[in-house]
C-alpha positions as CSV (number, residue, x, y, z in Angstrom):
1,X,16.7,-24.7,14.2
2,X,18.6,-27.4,12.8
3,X,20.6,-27.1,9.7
4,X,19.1,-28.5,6.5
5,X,22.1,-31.2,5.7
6,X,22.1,-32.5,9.3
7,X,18.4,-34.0,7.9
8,X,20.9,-36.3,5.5
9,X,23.2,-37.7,7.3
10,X,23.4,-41.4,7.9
11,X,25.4,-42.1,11.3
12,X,29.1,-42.8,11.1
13,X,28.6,-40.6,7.3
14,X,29.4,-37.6,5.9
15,X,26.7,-35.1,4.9
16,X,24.4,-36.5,1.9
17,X,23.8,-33.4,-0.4
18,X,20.1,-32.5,-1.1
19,X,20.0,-33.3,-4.3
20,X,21.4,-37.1,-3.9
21,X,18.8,-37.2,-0.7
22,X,16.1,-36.5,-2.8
23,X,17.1,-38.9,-5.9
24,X,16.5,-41.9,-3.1
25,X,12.6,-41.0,-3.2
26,X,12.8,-40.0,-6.9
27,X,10.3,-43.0,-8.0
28,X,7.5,-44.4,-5.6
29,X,5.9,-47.7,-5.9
30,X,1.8,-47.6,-5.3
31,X,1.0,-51.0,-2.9
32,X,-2.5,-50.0,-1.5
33,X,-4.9,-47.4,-3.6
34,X,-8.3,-46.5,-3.0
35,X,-11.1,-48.2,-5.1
36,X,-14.1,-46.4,-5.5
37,X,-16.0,-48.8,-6.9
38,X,-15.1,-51.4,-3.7
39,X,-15.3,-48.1,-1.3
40,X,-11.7,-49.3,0.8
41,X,-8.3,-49.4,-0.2
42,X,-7.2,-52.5,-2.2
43,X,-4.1,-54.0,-2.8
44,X,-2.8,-53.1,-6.5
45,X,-1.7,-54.8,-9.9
46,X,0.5,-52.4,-11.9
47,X,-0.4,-52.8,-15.6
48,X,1.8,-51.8,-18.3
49,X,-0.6,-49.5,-20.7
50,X,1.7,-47.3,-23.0
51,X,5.3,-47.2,-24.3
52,X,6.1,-43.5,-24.4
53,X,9.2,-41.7,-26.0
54,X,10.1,-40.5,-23.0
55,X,9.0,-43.2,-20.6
56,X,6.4,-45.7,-19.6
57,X,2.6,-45.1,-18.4
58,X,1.5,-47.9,-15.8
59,X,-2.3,-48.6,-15.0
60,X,-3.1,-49.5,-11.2
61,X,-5.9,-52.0,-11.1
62,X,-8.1,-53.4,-8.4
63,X,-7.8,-57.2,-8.3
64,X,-11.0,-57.4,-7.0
65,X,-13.4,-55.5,-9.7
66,X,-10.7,-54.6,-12.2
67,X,-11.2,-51.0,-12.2
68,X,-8.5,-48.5,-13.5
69,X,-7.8,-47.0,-9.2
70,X,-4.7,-44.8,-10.4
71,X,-1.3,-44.3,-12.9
72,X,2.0,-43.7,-13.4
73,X,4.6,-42.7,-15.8
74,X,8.0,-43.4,-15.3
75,X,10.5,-41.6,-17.0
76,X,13.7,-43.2,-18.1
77,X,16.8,-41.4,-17.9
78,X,18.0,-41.7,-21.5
79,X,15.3,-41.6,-24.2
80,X,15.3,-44.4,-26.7
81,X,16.1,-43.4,-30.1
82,X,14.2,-44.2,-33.2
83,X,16.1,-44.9,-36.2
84,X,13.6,-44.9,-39.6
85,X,15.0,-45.9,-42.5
């Protein structure tokens, strides 16, 4: 069995750790969901819907029907902060 960092290496490279491996797939971009309302998959629009402390929420439409097909929340990697005077 082959050993886990052998997985990461690029040719020519040293050995990428697991966790930098991993933070290359830590956000995913949705192209192609599944409407249910169209029955097939659809190419998406991604919607802004809510500013969250902690991040953004994303709405996938269909451009065909405009139907909510699925979300997203990406979370940023400093929180904002609120001053209130």
């Amino acid at each position: 069995m082959k050993d886990l960092k052998s997985y990461f290496t690029e040719p020519g490279s040293s050995p990428l750790e697991p966790s930098e491996a991993y933070r290359q797939f830590d956000q995913f971009e949705a192209t192609t969901l599944f409407c249910s309302r169209c029955r097939q998959a659809v190419p998406v629009r991604k919607k802004l819907l809510l500013v969250l402390p902690d991040g953004e929420k994303y709405d996938y439409l269909c451009p065909y029907c405009g139907s909510s097909v699925g979300t997203k929340v990406e979370k940023r990697e400093i929180p904002d902060q609120v001053i209130v005077t």
